[in-house]
C-alpha positions in Angstrom: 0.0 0.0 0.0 1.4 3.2 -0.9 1.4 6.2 1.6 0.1 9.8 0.8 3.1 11.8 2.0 0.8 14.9 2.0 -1.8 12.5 4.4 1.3 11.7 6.6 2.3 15.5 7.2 -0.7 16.7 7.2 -1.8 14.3 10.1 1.7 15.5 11.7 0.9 18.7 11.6 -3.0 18.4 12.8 -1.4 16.6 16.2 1.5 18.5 16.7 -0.4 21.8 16.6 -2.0 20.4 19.6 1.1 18.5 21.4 4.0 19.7 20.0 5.8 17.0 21.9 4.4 13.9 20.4 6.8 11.3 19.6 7.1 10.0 16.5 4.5 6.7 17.6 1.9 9.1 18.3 2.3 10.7 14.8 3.0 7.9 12.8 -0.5 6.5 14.9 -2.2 10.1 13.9 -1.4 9.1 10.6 -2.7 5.6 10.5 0.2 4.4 9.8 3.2 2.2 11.4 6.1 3.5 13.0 8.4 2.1 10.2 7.0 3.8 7.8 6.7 7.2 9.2 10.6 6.2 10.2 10.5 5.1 6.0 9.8 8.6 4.8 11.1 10.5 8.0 13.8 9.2 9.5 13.5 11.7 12.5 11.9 13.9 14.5 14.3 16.9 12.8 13.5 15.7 9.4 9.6 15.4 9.8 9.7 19.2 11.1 11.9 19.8 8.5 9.4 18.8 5.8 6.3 20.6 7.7 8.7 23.6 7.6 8.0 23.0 3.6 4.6 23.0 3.9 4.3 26.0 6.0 6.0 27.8 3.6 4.1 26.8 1.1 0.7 27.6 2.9 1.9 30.9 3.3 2.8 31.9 0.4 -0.5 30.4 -1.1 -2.1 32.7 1.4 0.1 35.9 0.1 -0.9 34.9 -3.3 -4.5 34.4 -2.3 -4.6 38.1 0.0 -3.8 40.0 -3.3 -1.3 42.2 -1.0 -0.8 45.1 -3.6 -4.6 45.6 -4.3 -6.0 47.9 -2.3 -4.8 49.5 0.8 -2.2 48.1 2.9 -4.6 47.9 6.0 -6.9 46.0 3.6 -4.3 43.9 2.3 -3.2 43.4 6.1 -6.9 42.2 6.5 -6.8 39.9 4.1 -3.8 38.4 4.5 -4.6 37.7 8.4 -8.2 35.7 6.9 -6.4 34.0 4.4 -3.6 32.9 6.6 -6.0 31.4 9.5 -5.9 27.8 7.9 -2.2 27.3 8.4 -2.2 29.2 11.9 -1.9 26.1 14.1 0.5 24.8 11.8 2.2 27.7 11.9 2.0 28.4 15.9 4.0 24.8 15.9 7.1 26.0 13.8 7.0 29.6 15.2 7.8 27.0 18.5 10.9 24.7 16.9 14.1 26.5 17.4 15.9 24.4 15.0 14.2 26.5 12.0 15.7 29.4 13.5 19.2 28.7 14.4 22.0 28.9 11.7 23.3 29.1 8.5 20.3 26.3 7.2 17.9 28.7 7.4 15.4 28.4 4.6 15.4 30.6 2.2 11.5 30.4 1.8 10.8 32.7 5.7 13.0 35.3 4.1 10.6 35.7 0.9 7.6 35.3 3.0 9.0 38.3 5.3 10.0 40.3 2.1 6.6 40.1 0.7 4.8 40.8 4.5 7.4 43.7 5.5 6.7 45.6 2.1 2.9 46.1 2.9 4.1 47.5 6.4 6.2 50.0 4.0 3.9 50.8 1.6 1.2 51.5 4.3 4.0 53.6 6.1 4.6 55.3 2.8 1.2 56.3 1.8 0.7 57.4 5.5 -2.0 54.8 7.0 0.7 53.2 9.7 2.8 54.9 11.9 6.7 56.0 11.0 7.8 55.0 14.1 7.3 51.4 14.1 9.8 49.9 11.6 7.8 47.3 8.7 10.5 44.5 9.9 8.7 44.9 13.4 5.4 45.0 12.2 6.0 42.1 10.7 7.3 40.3 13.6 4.6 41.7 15.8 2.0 39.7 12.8 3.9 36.5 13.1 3.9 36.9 16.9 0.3 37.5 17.0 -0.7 34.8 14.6 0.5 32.1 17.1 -0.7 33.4 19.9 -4.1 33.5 18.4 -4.0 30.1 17.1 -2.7 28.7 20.5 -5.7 30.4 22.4 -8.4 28.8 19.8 -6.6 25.4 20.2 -7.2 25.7 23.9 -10.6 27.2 23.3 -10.2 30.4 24.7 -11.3 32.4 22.0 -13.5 31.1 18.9 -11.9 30.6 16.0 -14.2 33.2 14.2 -12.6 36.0 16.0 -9.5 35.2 14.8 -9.1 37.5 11.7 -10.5 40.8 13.4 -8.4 40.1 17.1 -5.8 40.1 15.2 -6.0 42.6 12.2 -7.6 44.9 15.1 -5.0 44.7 17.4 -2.0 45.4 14.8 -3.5 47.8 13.2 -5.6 49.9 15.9 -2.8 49.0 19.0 -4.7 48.2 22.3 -4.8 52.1 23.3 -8.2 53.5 23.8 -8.3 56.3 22.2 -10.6 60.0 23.3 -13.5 59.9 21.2 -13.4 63.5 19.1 
């Protein structure tokens, strides 16, 4: 019997979202599948994350694609991008989590064109005057990614509903928690 190897990681990633320390029985299990043959196609723990590394690059940058980032307005674009990203969140909370993606020269490349596209919506909004000047697009962008996982690890634990997602956190980047005086 052949195995899907988009089945197998997709089944990682569904589990480890939820217990990011699952051994590799409990995803090759998650899987429906036996330990030798997760051990068949990963033959780690590293290269398993590894390979959902791949597809969380690749869910983002189908959510880029899909968020139209230069139509519009940049907060619209940011708006977008937040709905169209919420799929891959819990996927994406888990490898915000694994050091080893971080560390190094083995960085890949794919982050780096992910933050390229993210940071220049931060600079055009900062350009045509929507976001503030002093809060560099490289932070805003980390502040996003930052936000994203939090989000997605309080509707994994059910403290918020999944529905709020895109507006707690398109809201809270864009407006900042500061009341402000009504005029």
């Amino acid at each position: 019997m052949a195995v899907d190897r988009d089945h197998v990681l997709r089944s990682a990633a569904a589990l480890l979202t939820r217990k990011s320390t699952a051994t590799m029985d409990e995803v090759a299990k998650a899987a429906g599948i036996s330990r030798a043959t997760l051990h068949r196609h990963f033959a780690g723990r590293d290269a398993l994350v590894r390979a959902l590394e791949v597809l969380g690059i690749e869910e983002c940058e189908a959510a880029l694609d899909a968020a139209r980032l230069d139509e519009g307005s940049a907060t619209d674009a940011v708006r977008r991008l937040v709905r169209e990203i919420q799929p891959a969140a819990g996927l994406l909370a888990f490898l915000y989590g694994e050091n080893q993606l971080w560390e190094g020269e083995g960085q890949n490349e794919g982050w780096l064109r992910i933050d390229t596209r993210i940071t220049a919506v931060f600079q055009r909004g900062r350009h045509s005057g929507e976001f503030r000047v002093d809060l560099p697009p490289a932070w805003l962008t980390e502040a996003l990614y930052g936000l994203i996982a939090s989000c997605a690890w309080a509707v994994l634990d059910g403290r918020v509903a999944a529905r709020d997602f895109p507006i707690m956190i398109a809201e809270l980047l864009l407006g900042g928690a500061l009341r402000r005086e009504e005029p």
